[in-house]
VEXLUMGU-143201 format. One record per atom (N, C-alpha, C, O): residue in one letter; x, y, z. Coordinates in steps of 0.2 Angstrom, whole numbers, plus 5000, padded with zeros to 4 digits. Each point is the difference from the previous one (the first is absolute). Layout:
% VEXLUMGU-143201
AXYZ
...
% end
This chain:
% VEXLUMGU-143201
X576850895353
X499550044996
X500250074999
X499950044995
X500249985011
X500450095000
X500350034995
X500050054997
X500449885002
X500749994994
X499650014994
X500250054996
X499349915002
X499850024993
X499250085002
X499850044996
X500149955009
X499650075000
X500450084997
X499850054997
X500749925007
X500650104998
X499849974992
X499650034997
X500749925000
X500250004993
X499350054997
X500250054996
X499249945005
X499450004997
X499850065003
X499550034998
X500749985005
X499750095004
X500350074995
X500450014996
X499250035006
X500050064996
X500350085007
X499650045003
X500949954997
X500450045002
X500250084996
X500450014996
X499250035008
X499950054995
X500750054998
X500150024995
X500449985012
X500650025001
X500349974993
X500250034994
X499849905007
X500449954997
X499550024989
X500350014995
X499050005006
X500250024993
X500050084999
X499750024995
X500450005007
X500250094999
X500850014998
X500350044996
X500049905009
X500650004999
X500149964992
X500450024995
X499349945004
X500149964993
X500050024994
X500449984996
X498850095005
X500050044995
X500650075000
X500150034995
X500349995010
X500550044998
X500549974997
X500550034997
X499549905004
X500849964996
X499850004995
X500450014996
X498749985000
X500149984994
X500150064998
X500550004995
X499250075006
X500150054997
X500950025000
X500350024995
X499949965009
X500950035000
X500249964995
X500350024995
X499649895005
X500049974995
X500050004992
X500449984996
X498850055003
X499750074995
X500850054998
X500450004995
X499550055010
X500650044998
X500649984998
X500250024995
X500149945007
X500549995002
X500249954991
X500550014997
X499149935000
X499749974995
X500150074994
X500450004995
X499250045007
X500050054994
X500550035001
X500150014994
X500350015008
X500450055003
X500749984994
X500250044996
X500049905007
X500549944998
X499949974994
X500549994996
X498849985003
X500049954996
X499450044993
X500049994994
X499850055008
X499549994995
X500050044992
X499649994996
X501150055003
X500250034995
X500449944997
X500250024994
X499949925006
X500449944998
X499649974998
X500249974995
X499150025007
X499549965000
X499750044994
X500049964995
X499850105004
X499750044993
X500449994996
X499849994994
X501150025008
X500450004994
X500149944995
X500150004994
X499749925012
X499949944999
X499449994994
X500049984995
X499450055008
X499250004996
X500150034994
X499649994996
X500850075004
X500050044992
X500649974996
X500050014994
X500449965008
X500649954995
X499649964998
X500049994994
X499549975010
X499849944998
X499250034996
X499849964996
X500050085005
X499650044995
X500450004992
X500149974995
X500150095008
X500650014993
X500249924993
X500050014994
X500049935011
X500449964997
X499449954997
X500149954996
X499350075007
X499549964997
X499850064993
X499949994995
X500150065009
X499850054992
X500449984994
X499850004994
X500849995007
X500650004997
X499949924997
X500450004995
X499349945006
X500049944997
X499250014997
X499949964995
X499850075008
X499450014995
X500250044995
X499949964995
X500350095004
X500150024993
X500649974995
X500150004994
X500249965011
X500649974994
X499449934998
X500049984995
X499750005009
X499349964995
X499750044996
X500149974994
X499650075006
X499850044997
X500550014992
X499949994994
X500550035009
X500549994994
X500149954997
X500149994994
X500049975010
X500249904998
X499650024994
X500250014994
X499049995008
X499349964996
X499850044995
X499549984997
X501150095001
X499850044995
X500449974996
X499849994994
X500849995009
X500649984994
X499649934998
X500049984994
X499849975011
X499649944998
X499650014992
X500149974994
X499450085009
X499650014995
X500250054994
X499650014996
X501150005003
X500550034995
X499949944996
X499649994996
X500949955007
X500549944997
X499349974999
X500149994994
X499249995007
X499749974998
X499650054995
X499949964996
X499950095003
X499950024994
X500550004993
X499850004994
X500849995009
X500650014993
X499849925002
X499449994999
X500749965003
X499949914999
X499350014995
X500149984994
X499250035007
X499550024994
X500350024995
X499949974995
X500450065006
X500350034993
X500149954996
X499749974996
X500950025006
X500449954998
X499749954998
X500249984995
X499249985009
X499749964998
X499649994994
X500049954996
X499750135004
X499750014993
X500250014995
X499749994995
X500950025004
X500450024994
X500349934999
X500049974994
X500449995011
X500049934999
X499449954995
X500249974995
X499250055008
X499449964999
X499950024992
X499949964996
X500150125002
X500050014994
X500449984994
X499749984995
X501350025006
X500449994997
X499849924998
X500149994994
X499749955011
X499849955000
X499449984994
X500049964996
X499650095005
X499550004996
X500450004992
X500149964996
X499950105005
X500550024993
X500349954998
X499749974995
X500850025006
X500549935000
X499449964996
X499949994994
X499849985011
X499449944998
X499850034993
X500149984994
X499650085007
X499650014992
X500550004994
X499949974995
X500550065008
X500850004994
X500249914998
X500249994994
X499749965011
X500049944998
X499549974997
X500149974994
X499350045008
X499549994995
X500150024994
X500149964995
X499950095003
X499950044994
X500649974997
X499849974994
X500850035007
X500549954997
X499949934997
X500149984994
X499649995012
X499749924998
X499650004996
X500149954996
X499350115002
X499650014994
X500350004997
X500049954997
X500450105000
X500150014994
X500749944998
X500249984994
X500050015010
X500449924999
X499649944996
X500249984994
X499350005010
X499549984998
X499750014993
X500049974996
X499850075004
X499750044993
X500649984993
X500049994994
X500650025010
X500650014993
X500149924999
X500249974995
X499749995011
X500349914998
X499249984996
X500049964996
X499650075008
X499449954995
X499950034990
X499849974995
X500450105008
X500150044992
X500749954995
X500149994994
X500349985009
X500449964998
X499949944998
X500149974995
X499550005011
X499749954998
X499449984994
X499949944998
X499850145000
X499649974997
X500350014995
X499849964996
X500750085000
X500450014996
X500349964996
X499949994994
X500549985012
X500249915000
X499549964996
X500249984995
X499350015007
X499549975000
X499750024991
X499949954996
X500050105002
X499850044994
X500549984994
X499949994994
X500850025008
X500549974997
X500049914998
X499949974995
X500250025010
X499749934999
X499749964997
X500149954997
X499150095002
X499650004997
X499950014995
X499649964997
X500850105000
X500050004994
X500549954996
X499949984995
X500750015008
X500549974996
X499749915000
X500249964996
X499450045008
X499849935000
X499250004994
X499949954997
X499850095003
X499750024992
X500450014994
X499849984994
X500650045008
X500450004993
X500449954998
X500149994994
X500149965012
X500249945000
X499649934998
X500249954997
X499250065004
X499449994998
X499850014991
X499949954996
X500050135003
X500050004993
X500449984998
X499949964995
X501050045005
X500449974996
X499949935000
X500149984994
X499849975011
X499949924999
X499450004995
X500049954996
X499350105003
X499549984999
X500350004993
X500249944997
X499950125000
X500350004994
X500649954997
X500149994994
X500350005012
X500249924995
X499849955001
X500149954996
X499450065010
X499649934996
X499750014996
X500049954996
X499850105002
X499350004992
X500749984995
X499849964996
X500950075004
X500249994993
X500249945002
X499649974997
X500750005007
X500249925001
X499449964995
X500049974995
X499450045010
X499449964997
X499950024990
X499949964996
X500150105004
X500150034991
X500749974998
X500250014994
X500149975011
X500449984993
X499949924998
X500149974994
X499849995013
X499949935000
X499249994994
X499949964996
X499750085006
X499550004995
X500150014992
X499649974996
X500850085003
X500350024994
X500149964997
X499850004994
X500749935009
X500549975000
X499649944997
X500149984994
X499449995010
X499549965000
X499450014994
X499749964996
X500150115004
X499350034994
X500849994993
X499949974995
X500750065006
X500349974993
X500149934999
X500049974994
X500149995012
X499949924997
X499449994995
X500049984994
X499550035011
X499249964999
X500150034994
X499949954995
X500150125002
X499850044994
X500449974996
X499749984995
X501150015005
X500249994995
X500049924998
X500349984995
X499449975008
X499849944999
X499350034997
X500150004994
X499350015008
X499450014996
X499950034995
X499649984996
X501050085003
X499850024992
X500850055000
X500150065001
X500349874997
X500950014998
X499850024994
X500350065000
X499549944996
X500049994992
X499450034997
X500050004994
X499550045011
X499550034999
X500150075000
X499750044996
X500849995011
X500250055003
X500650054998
X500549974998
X499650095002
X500750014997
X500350015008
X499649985005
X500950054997
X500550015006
X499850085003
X499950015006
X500050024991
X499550075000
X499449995003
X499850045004
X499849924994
X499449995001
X499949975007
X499750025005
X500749934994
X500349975012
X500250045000
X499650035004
X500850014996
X500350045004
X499350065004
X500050035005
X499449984989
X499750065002
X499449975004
X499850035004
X499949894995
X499749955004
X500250005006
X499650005004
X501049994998
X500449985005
X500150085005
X500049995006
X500150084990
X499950055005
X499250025003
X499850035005
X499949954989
X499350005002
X499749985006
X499850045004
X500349894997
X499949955003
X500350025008
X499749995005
X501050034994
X500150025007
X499950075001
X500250025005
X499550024991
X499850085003
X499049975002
X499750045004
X500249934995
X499549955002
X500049975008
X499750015004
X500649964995
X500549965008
X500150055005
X500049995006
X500350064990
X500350045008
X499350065000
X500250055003
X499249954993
X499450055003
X499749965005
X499850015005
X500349924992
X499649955006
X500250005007
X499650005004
X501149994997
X500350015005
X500250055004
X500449995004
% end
């Protein structure tokens, strides 16, 4: 037990002594080491000031390149538009020129199929004036051959179809 008592005992020699080793310690720490240790703390100062500003700088240049990217986007975004409206506006008037063709086509048609029309109607009516001519001179010149002069059918006979073709 003696053996662990010294351990735990307060031996005043023994700490007066303890406290001059720490101070020589002390000295001797500064003396030797301690300009190495600040020269150590001010590089590693330095090197952190020096990565903060090159951030600094990183996140201006960042914020450069992403303002010119806006840019770019917008002008993109616009040109796109444009495009688009310039395609529209093409397609209209495309549009506008095949239906203006179409109805053209269509008006043409129309008319030469009326004209195609009046020319049939017209020979139908003379076809029919002539077969009736044909037939009004039979019938006449049997009912009154000998009655009639040739002038006289003949002015009966235009009568008759200037008559025919108002009905018609």
């Amino acid at each position: 037990m003696e053996l662990y008592q010294s351990l735990v005992a307060v031996n005043p020699v023994t700490l007066i002594a303890s406290i001059c080793n720490l101070f020589i310690q002390l000295f001797l720490f500064k003396k030797l080491f301690w300009d190495k240790i600040l020269n150590i703390l001010d590089q590693r100062r330095q090197a952190a000031d020096q990565e903060i500003s090159d951030a600094k700088a990183a996140h201006a240049e960042a914020d450069a390149i992403k303002a010119t990217y806006e840019e770019n986007m917008r002008q993109a975004k616009e040109k796109a538009d444009s495009i688009l409206m310039n395609a529209q506006k093409t397609a209209t008037l495309r549009s506008e020129e095949i239906i203006g063709q179409a109805q053209a086509a269509a008006a043409q048609i129309k008319s030469k199929a009326s004209a195609d029309i009046a020319l049939e109607k017209k020979k139908a009516i003379n076809d029919a004036k002539n077969e009736i001519s044909g037939l009004a001179m039979a019938i006449a010149g049997k009912v009154v051959a000998r009655e009639l002069t040739t002038a006289d059918q003949a002015g009966m006979i235009d009568r008759f179809i200037d008559e025919l073709g108002d009905n018609v």
